[in-house]
C-alpha positions as CSV (number, residue, x, y, z in Angstrom):
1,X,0.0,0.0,0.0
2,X,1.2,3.6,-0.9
3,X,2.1,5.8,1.9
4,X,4.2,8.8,2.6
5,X,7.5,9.4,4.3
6,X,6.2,10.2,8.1
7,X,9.2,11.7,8.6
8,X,13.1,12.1,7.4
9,X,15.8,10.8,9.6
10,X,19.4,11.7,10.1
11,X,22.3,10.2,8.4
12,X,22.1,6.6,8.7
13,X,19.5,6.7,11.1
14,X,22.4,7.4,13.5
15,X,21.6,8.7,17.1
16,X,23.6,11.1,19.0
17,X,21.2,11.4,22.1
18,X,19.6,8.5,23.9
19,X,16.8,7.2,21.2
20,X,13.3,8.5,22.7
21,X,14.8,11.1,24.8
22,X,14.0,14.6,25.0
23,X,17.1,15.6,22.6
24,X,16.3,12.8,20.7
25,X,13.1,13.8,19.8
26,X,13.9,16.9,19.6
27,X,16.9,16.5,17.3
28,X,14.9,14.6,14.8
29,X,11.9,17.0,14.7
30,X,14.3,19.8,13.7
31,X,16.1,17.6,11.1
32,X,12.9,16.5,9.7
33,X,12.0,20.4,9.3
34,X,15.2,21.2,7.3
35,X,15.6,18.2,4.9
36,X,11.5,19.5,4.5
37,X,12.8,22.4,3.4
38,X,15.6,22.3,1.6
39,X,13.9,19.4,-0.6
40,X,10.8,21.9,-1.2
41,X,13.6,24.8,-2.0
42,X,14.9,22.3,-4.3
43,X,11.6,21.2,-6.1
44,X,10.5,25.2,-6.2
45,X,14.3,26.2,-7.8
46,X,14.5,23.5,-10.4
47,X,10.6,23.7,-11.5
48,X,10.9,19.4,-11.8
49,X,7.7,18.0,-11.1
50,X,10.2,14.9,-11.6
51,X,11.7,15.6,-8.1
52,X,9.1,14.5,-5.5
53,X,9.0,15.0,-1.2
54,X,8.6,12.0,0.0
55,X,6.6,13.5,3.1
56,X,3.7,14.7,0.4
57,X,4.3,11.5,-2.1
58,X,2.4,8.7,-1.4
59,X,5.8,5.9,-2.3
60,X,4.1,2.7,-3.8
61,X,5.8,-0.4,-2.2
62,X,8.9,-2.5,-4.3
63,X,8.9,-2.8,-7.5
64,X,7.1,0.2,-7.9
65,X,9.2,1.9,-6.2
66,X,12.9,1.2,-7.0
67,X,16.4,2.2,-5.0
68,X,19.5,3.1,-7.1
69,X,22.4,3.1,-5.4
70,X,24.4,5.8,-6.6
71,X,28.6,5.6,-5.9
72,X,31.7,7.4,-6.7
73,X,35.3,7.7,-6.4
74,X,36.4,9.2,-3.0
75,X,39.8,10.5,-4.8
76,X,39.3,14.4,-5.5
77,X,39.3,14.0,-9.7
78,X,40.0,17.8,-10.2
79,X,43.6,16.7,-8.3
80,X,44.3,14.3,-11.4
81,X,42.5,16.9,-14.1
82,X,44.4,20.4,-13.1
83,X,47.6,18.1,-12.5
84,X,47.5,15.6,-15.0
85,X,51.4,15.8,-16.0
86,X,52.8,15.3,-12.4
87,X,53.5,12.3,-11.3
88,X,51.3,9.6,-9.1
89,X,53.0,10.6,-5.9
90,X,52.8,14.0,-6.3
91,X,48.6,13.9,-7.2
92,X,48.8,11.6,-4.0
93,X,50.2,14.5,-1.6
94,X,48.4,17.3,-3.0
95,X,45.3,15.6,-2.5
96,X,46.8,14.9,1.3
97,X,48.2,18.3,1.5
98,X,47.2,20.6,-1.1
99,X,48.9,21.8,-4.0
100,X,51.9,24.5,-3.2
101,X,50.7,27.6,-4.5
102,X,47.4,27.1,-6.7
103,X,43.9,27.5,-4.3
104,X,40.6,25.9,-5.1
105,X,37.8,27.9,-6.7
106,X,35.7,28.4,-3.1
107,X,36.9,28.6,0.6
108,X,38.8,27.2,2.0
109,X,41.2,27.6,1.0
110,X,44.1,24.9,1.4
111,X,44.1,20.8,1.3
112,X,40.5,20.3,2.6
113,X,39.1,22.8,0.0
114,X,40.2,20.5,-2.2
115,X,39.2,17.1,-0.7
116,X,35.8,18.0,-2.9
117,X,34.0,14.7,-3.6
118,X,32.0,14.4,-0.5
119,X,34.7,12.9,1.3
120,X,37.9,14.5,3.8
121,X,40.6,13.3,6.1
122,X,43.0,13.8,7.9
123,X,46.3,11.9,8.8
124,X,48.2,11.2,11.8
125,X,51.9,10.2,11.8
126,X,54.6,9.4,14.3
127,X,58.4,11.0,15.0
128,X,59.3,8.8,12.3
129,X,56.8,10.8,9.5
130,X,55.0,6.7,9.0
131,X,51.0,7.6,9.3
132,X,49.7,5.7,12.0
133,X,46.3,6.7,11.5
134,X,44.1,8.1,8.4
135,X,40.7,9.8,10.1
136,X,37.8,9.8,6.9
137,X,34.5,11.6,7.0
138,X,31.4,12.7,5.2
139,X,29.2,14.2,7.7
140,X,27.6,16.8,6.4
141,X,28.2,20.3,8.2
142,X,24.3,21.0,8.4
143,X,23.9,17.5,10.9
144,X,26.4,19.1,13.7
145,X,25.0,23.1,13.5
146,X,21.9,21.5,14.6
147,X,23.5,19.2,16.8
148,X,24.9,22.0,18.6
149,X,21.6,23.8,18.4
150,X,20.6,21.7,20.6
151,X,23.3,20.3,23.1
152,X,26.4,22.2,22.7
153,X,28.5,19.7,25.2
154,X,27.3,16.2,23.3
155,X,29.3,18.1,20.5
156,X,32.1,19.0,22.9
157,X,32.2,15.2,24.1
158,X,32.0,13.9,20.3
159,X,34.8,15.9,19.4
160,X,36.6,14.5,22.5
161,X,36.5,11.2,21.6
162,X,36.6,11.2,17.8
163,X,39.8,13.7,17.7
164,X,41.7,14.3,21.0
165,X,40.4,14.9,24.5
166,X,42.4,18.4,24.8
167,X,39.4,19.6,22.5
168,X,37.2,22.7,24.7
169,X,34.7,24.5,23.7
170,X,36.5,27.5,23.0
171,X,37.9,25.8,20.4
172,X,35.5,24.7,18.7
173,X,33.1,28.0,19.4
174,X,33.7,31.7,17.6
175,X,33.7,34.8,20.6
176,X,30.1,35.0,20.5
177,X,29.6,31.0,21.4
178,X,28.0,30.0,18.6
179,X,29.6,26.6,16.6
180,X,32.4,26.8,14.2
181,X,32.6,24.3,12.2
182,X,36.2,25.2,10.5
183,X,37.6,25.0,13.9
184,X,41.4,24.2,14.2
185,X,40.4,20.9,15.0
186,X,38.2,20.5,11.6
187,X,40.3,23.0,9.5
188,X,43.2,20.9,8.3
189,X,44.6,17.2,7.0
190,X,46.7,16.5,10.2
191,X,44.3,17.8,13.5
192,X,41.1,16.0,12.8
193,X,37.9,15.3,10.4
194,X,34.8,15.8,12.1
195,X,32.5,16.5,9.1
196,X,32.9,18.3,5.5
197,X,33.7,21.7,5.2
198,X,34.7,22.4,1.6
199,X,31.6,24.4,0.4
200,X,31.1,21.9,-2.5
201,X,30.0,18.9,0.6
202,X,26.9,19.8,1.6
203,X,23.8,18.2,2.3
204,X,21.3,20.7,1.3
205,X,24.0,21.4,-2.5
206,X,23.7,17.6,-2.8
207,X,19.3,17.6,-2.3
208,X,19.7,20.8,-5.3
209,X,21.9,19.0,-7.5
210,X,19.8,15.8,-7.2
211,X,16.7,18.3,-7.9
212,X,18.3,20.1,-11.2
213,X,19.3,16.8,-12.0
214,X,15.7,15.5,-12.8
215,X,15.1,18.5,-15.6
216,X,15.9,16.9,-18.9
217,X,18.2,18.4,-21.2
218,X,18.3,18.8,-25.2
219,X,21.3,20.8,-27.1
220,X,21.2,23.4,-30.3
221,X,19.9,20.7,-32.5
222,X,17.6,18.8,-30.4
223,X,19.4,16.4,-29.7
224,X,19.2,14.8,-25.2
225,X,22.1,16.0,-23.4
226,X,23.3,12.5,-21.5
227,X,27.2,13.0,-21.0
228,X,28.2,13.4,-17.2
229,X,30.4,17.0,-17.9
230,X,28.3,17.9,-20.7
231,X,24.9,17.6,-19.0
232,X,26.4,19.5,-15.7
233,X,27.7,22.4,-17.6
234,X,24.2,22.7,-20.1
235,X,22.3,22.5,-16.6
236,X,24.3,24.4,-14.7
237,X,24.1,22.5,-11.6
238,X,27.3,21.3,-9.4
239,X,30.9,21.5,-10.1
240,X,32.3,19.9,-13.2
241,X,35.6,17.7,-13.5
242,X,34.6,16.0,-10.2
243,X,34.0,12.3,-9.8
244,X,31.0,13.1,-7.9
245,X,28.5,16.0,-9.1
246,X,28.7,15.0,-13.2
247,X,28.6,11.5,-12.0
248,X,25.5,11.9,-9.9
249,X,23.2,14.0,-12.0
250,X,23.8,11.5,-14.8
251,X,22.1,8.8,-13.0
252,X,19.4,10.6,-11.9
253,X,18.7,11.9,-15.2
254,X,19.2,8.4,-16.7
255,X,16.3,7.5,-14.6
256,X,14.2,10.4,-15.6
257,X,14.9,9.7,-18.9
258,X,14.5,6.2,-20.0
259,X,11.4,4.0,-19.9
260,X,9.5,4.0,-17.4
261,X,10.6,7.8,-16.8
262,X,10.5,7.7,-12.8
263,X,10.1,10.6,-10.5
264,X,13.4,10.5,-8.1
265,X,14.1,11.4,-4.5
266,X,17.0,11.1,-2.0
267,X,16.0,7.8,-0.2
268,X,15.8,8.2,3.8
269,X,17.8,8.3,5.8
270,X,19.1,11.4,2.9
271,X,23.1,11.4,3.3
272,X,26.5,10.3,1.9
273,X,28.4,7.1,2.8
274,X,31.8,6.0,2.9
275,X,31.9,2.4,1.2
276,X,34.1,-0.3,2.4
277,X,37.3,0.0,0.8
278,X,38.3,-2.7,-2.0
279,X,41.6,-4.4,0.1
280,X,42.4,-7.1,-2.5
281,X,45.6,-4.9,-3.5
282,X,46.3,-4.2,-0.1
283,X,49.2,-6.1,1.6
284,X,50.6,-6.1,5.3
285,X,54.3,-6.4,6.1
286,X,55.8,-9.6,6.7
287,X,55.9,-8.5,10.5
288,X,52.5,-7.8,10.5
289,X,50.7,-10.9,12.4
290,X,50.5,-14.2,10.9
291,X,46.2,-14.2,10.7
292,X,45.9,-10.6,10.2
293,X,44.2,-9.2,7.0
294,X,44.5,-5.7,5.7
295,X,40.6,-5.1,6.2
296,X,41.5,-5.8,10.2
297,X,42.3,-2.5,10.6
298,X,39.5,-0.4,8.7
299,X,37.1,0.6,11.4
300,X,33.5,2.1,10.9
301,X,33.3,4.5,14.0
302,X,30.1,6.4,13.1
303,X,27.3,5.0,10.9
304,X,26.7,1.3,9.9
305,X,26.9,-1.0,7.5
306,X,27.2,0.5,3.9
307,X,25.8,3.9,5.2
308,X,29.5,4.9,6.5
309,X,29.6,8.4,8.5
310,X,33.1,8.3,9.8
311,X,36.2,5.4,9.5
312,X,39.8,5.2,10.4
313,X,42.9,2.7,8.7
314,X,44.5,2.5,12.3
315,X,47.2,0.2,13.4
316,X,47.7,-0.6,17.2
317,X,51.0,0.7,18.2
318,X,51.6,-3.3,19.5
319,X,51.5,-4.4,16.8
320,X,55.2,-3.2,15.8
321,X,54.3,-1.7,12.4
322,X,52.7,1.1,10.9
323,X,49.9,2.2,7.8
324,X,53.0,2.8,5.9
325,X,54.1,-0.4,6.2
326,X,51.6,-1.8,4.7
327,X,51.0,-1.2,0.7
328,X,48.7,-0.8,-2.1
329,X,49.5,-1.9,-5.4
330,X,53.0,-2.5,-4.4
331,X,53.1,0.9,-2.9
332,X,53.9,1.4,0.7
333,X,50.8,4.1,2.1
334,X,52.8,7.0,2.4
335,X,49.4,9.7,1.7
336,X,46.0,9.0,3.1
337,X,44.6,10.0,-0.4
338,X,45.9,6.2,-2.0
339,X,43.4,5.1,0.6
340,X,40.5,7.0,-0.9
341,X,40.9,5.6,-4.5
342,X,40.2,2.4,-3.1
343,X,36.6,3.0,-1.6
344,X,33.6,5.1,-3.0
345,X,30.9,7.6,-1.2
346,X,27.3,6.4,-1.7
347,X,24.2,7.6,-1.9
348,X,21.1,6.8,-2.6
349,X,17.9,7.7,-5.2
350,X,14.6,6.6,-5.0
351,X,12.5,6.0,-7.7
352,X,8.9,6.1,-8.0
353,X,6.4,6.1,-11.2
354,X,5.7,9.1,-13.1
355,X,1.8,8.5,-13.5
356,X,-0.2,10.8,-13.9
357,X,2.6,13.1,-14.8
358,X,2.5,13.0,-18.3
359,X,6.4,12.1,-19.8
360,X,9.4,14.5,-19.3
361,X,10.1,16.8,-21.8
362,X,13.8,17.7,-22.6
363,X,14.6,21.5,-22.1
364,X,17.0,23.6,-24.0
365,X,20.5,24.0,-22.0
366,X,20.4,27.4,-19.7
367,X,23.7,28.8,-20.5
368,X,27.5,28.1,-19.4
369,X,28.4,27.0,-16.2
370,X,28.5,29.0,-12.7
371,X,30.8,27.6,-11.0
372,X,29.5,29.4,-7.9
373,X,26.0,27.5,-8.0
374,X,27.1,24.7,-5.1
375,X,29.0,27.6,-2.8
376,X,25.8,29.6,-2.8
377,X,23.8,26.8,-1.9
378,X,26.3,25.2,0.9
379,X,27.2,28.9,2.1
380,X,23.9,29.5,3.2
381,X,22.6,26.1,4.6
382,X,25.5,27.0,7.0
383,X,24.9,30.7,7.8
384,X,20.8,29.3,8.4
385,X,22.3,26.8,10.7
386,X,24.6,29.1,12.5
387,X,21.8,31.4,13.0
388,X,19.9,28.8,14.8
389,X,22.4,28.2,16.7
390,X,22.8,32.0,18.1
391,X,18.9,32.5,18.2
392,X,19.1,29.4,21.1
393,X,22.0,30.8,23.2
């Protein structure tokens, strides 16, 4: 039987505040209102009737109703396109570290600006420069404003435990006490990852894209507009040359498009996943234990399953060797980015039939590209959030 979405959930339905407690419940109502409306924003901004709310929609039961899992390399592609005649090892630390003297397009500025497919890190190492740890997130920003809305010291105490318990609140706070979330322990690639902050990883960008991304598109002549970089740029929605925006508004369009032409939403709970990475080119040391695998020490520490919020590659100082002992591809792990091409971020559509709509009608292409679409969008899903914040304190 068809129903609607009663309400949506946080990021992999994960709980910060004891489930049914005051917080909780409180938490979730005030998610629920902002994934509400940024999905009607989106709707209202890209004139789809192709994108639907799930909390309006009655959703028909499978196979009406079909998931498509949606996935894409974790390694920043705009690394390997505006530095496509260095070497390997070179891409590899400017993805880590950022490239010397050239800045991306949108704040900030620096390595995490450029760690732009949904996906950043951060990497620990010992006296000896070996990494020891590699911290990955994709948290969206929006899900700890309003975490801090609400309890300031559960944010405090997450912080503690996920990056280093010298943490305090002034440092994660500007003078007036409201959050920051490009703190100086979530502004670089070697203090911490808490959650995104390079403008382009946003929740609220990813719910327009997906929204723009319904509209069909036809060129000059006519003809349906299908490519990944080509269909971005005609639509004018995202970034270009990343793995993930092009990649993700060509599969939502593909579903709009071809047979049976299905009306697509962000399935609940609406986030981005880390995927397990693939370890079959992995390889420990010869002093690594004798019934140790490399997938050992991969750990999921917030989300579950293949809805992955937050994972480290650790190794247990007993264990007598490091992450840069161990290799991929014949290469020992010196960068935390050769990590990242081996796993994918995820999400996930939702697709629904298009009846009584009538069929989708291509559109002519709006104009060039603005590369300032997904900044505008993420910039002020954080400034709203921030102002929540102050207007509780």
């Amino acid at each position: 039987m068809s129903q609607v979405l009663p309400q949506f959930d946080p990021p992999a339905n994960w709980s910060d505040f004891e489930p049914g407690s005051e917080q909780d419940i409180e938490f979730r109502k005030l998610w629920d209102q902002k994934l509400n409306r940024w999905t009607q924003s989106a709707i209202q901004s890209s004139e789809s009737d192709y994108y639907y709310n799930p909390l309006t929609t009655d959703i028909p039961p499978s196979p009406a109703s079909a998931s498509a899992a949606i996935g894409w390399d974790a390694f920043p592609n705009r690394i390997n396109t505006t530095f496509a005649s260095e070497s390997q090892q070179t891409r590899w630390k400017y993805a880590d570290e950022g490239p010397p003297t050239i800045n991306p397009p949108y704040q900030p500025q620096g390595p995490r600006g450029w760690q732009d497919e949904y996906c950043e890190w951060s990497v620990s190492r010992n006296n000896s420069g070996k990494i020891t740890k590699v911290m990955f997130t994709c948290e969206n920003p929006e899900y700890w404003t309003t975490l801090f809305s609400i309890d300031p010291e559960k944010v405090l105490s997450l912080y503690q435990q996920l990056v280093s318990p010298q943490v305090t609140m002034k440092d994660i706070t500007h003078p007036g006490g409201q959050y920051n979330p490009r703190n100086k322990w979530n502004n670089s690639t070697t203090n911490g990852a808490v959650h995104l902050i390079s403008p382009p990883n946003t929740l609220g960008a990813e719910i327009q894209l997906a929204a723009d991304a319904t509209v069909l598109r036809m060129d000059a002549n006519g003809q349906p507009v299908t490519q990944p970089d080509p269909l971005i740029r005609c639509s004018r929605y995202g970034t270009p040359d990343r793995n993930s925006d092009p990649h993700i508004g060509q599969q939502v369009n593909q579903l709009v498009l071809n047979p049976p032409h299905l009306r697509v939403s962000l399935k609940n709970p609406v986030g981005l996943y880390i995927q397990k990475p693939n370890f079959g080119l992995f390889e420990l040391p010869p002093e690594a234990p004798a019934d140790a695998s490399p997938e050992d020490y991969w750990k999921l520490v917030r989300g579950q399953g293949d809805q992955g919020l937050h994972a480290v590659y650790e190794v247990p100082e007993d264990q007598g060797f490091t992450v840069s002992d161990i290799t991929i591809n014949g290469f020992n792990i010196e960068f935390g980015s050769q990590i990242t091409e081996q796993f994918q971020i995820q999400l996930v559509g939702l697709g629904i039939p298009h009846a009584p709509l009538p069929d989708p009608v291509p559109q002519p292409c709006i104009g060039s590209f603005a590369p300032q679409s997904a900044l505008m969008v993420s910039e002020e899903n954080l400034h709203e959030a921030d102002e929540h914040a102050k207007a509780r304190r």
